[in-house]
Every structure is written in structure tokens, then in C-alpha cells.
N, C-alpha and C positions, 0 to 999 in steps of 0.2 A: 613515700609514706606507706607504711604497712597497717593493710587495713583490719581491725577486730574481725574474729566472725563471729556471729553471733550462732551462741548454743544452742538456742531454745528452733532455731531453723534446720539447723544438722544436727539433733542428737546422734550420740554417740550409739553405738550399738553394743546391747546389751553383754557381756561378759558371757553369760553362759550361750549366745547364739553364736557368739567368735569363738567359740569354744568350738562348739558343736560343726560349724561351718568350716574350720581350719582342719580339724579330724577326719571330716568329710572327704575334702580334697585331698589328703595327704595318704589317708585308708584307702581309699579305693584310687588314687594314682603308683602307691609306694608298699601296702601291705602293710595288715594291721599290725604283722610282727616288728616288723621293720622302722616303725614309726613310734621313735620315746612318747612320753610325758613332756620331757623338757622341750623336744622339740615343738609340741605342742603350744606349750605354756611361749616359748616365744615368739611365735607366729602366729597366737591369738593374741599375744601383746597383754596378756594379763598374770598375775604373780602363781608361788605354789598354791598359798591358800586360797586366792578365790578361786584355781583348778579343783583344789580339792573340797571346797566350800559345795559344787555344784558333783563332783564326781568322785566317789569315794575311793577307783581305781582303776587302772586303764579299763580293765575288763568292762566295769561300769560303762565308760566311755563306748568301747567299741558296740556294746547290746543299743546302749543310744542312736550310733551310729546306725546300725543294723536296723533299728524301729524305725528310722528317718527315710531310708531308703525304701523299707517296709512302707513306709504311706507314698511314696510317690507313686510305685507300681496302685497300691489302692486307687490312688486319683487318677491315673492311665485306664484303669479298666473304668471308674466310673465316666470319664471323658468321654469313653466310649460307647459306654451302656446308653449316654445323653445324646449322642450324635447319630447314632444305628440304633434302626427298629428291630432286627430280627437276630437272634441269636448269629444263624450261618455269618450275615454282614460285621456283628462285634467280632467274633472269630477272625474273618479274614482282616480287620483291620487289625485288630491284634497281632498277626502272624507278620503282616506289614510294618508293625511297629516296631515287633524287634527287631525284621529283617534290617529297617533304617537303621536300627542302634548300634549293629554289629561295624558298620562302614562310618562310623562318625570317628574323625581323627582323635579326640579323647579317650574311647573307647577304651575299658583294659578289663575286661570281662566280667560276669557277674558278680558282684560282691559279696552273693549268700557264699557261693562254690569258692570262692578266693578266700572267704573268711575260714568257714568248712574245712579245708585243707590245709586250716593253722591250727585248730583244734579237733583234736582229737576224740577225746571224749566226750561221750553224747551227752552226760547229766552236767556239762557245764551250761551258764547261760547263756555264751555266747551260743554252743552248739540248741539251744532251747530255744532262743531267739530263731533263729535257721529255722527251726524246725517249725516254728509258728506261722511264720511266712510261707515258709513253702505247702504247709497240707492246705493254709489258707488258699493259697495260690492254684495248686491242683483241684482242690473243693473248685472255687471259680469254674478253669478254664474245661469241667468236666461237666458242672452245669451248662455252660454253651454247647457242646459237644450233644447231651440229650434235649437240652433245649432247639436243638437243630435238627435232631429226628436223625443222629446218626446210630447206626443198627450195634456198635461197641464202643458205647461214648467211655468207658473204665481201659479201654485196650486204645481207642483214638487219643484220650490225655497222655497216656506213657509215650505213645509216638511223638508227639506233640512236645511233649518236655525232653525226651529225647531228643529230636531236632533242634531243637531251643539248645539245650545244652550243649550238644555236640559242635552247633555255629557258632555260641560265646566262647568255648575254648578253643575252636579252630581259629577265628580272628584273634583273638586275645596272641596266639600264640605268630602271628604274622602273617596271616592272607585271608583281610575281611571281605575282600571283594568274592572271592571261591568262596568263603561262608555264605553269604549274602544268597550268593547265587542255586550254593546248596541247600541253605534251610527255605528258598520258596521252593523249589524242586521238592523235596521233603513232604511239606504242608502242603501244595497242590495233589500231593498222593495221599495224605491222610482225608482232607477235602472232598475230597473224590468220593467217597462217599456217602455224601450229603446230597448228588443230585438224584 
């Protein structure tokens, strides 16, 4: 006997989050160029029109994408800002966090720069999205830097996303473990001083 399930205990999940969740994994494992519509549309298991019901064009999609990734680094720093007292300690868990990211077998680089280097031009939205993020993101990790009493917290950030950068494309490109091992090396010299 095959048993009914009932719906109202497993809803179905919404269309536009399979959307958004399929694009997700398929953008940042395969490249936003690389990755149709259609393939989309059947790996979230929904039609053209409610694709296009929710997104008026990939582009649309990928700035979505882009926002989505956009709050989870938000809630990383917030995480952090809740768990650490003092600017130095958010910093260095920060530093710790990406170093962890670089070496997780998913791993396939950042997705602002992997996006970035699909477009070109800076007055599109996807490159506008990019850009929101990232001075957001500098804003951030350059408040901790003067919030820590370091003496070139504008010259510590550039290092800072420097190393950050230079380890997601060294792992991305095939040895996360040398990243890893490079960007704390890095960040313990930028660190440095703070004592």
C-alpha cells in the first residue's frame, strides 16, 4: 500500500526560492555565464513563465544571486560583531573565517571576483551589485581596523582584501591548503600592528 503524503506537513517550496536556490548552486559551482535559463528552469522544476513570472532576465537573476550571497557575508560579520567584544578579536575571527573557507572541498572562489570577470562593464547591474558589496564590505572591515587603534587602518584594509583576494584565487585555482596557510601568514603581518 502506498501511503498519501499529506501537503499541508511538507509544503512544497516556494517557486521563486527554487529558483533562487538552484541558481545559487549552479552560479557559484559552474559560472554565471555558463549556466542557461533553461537549465535553470529544470532543475528548479518550475515552467518558463513562473521563471519569468519572478525574474525578468538572467541578469535579473544573477544581481538576485549576487544580493543573496551579499547577506550572508552581512550575517557572518554580524555573527561576529555578537560573539567578540573588541574590534582586534572580530578582525581576527574574520581573518579565521575565510582562512576556513578557502580549504572547504566546495570551495570555488569568491563569487563577487568570479562574477566580475564575466562582466565587464562597470554601469551594468550585475557589475553595480559587485560594487555595493564590496565598498559595503571595505566600509566594514576598515571600521574594525580604526576600531582596533591600528595606526593605517585605509593602507591595513587594502592589505587585508588584498590577502583575502589573492588566497580565494590561489585555492580557487588548485592548492587551498598553500592559500590557507598564506593568507594567515599575511593577516598575522597586517595584525601586527595592532599590538
Amino acid at each position: 500500500m502506498v501511503e498519501k503524503k499529506d501537503s499541508t506537513i511538507q509544503p512544497t517550496t516556494h517557486a521563486k526560492v527554487r529558483i533562487l536556490a538552484t541558481a545559487d548552486a549552479l552560479f557559484y559551482h559552474e559560472g554565471v555565464h555558463t549556466v542557461g535559463v533553461d537549465r535553470i528552469i529544470s532543475e528548479a522544476s518550475v515552467t518558463k513563465a513562473t521563471f519569468y513570472k519572478y525574474f525578468r532576465s538572467k541578469d535579473t537573476l544573477i544581481v538576485a544571486y549576487l544580493r543573496g550571497r551579499d547577506k550572508r557575508i552581512r550575517l557572518v560579520l554580524h555573527d561576529i560583531e555578537t560573539r567578540f567584544d573588541t574590534p582586534e578579536r572580530r578582525l581576527k575571527e574574520l581573518a579565521r573565517e575565510i582562512a576556513e573557507e578557502v580549504i572547504r572541498p566546495d570551495f570555488r572562489g569568491c563569487p563577487f571576483i568570479n562574477a566580475t570577470a564575466q562582466f565587464g562593464d562597470p554601469t551594468h547591474p550585475v557589475r553595480e551589485a559587485i560594487t555595493v558589496h564590496r565598498e559595503w564590505y571595505i566600509e566594514q572591515v576598515e571600521n574594525l581596523f580604526r576600531g582596533a587603534g591600528h595606526p593605517h587602518p585605509g593602507d591595513a584594509v587594502d592589505e587585508f582584501f588584498l590577502a583575502r583576494d589573492g588566497a580565494f584565487a590561489s585555492a580557487n585555482l588548485g592548492d587551498p591548503v598553500a592559500a590557507h596557510a598564506a593568507l594567515l601568514r599575511a593577516m598575522n603581518r597586517i595584525f601586527a600592528d595592532l599590538d
